[in-house]
N, C-alpha and C positions, 0 to 999 in steps of 0.2 A: 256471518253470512257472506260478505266479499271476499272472504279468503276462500269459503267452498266456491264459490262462483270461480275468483281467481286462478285456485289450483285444478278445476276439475272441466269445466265446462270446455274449456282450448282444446280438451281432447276428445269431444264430442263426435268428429267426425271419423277420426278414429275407431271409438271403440263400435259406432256403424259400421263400419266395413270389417269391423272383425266380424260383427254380429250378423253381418247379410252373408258375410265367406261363410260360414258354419249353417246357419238356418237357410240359407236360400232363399227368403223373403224378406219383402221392404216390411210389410208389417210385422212378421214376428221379429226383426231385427230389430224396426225400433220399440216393441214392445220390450226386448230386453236390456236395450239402454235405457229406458225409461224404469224398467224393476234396478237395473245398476245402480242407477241415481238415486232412488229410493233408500238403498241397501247403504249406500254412501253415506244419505243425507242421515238416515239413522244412525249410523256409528262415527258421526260428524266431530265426536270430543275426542276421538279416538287417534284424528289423520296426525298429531303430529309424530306418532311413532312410524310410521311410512314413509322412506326413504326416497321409493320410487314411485312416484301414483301412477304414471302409465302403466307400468307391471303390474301394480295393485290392483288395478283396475280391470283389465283385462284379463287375469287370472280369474276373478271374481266374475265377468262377462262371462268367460267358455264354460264354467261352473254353471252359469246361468243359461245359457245355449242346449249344456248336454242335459238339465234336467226339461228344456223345453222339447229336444228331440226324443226324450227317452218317454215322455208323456205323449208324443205323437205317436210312436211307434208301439206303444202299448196300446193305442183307438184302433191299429190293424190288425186286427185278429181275422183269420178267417178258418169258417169250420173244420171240424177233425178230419172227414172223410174226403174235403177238397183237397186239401193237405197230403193225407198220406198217395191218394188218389195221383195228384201232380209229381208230387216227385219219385215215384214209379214210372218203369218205362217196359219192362218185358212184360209180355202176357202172364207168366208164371210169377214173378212178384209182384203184378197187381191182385193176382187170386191170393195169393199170400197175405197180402198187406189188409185186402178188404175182409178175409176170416179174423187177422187179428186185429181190426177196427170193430168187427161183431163182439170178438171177447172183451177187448174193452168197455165198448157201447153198454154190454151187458152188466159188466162190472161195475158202470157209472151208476144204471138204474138198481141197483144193490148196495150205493153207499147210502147211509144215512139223512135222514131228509132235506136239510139246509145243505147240505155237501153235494148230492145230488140235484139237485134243482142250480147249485150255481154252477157244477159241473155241468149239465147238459146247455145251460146257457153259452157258457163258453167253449166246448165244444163243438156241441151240434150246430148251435148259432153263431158262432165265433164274435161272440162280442164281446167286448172288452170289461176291465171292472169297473172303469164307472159308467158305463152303461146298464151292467147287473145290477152295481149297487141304484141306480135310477130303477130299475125295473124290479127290485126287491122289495125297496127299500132300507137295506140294511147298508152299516156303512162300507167306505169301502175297502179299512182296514179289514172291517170283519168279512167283508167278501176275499181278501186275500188270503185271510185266516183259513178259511173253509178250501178255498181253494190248494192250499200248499196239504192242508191237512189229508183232502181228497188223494192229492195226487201221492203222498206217498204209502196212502192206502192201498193204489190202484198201483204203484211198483210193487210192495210187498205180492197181492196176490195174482197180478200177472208177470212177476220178472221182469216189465221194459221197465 
């Protein structure tokens, strides 16, 4: 226990500042020193093969950053037709874009029921999977499931 404390803790302020540089927040920063230390303290029989702990450490911190950015940025989902709707700018490909938002749309309400229902969720409603998987209750692998499923149904029969 004083050797983890020893070797790990002097670099505490550290691996904060890596973790506020990438997340942009005092609290998810130090939520992710705090899972760091965790991660540490579990493979604690492990440190004497670790040459350098500040590297080790740190590597294992932006691992834990990018899976906390990539879990934020999947909560942003915003619906299909805001979407296509915004990043169109001429008059003549927003009419384009909103016919082929129709064929889609149409396509969604033609997949099959569980596939359909978490399609529309996530399109129409732009929320995210575990928001569907809340408002289904199914989990949220299986709402991913449905969802990849959906989506290369709906490439096969409309080409995008």
């Amino acid at each position: 226990m004083s050797d983890f404390k020893d070797i790990w803790l002097p670099y505490s302020v550290r691996f904060y500042r890596v973790a506020y540089h990438l997340l942009e927040s005092q609290q998810d920063a130090e939520d992710a020193v705090q899972t760091l230390y965790l991660k540490l303290w579990d493979s604690r029989d492990r440190m004497s093969e670790i040459k350098n702990p500040l590297a080790y450490g740190i590597f294992i911190l932006k691992n834990i950053c990018i899976d906390r950015i990539r879990r934020r940025s999947a909560r942003k989902v915003e619906p299909l037709d805001a979407t296509v709707l915004r990043a169109e700018s001429s008059p003549d490909s927003v009419a384009s874009a909103k016919e082929l938002l129709k064929i889609v749309m149409a396509e969604i309400d033609r997949l099959p029921g569980k596939q359909a229902a978490v399609m529309k969720l996530l399109a129409k409603e732009g929320l995210g999977y575990e928001e569907i998987s809340e408002r289904t209750g199914l989990s949220e692998v299986h709402v991913r499931v449905l969802v990849s499923t959906a989506r290369r149904t709906l490439k096969r029969k409309t080409g995008i």
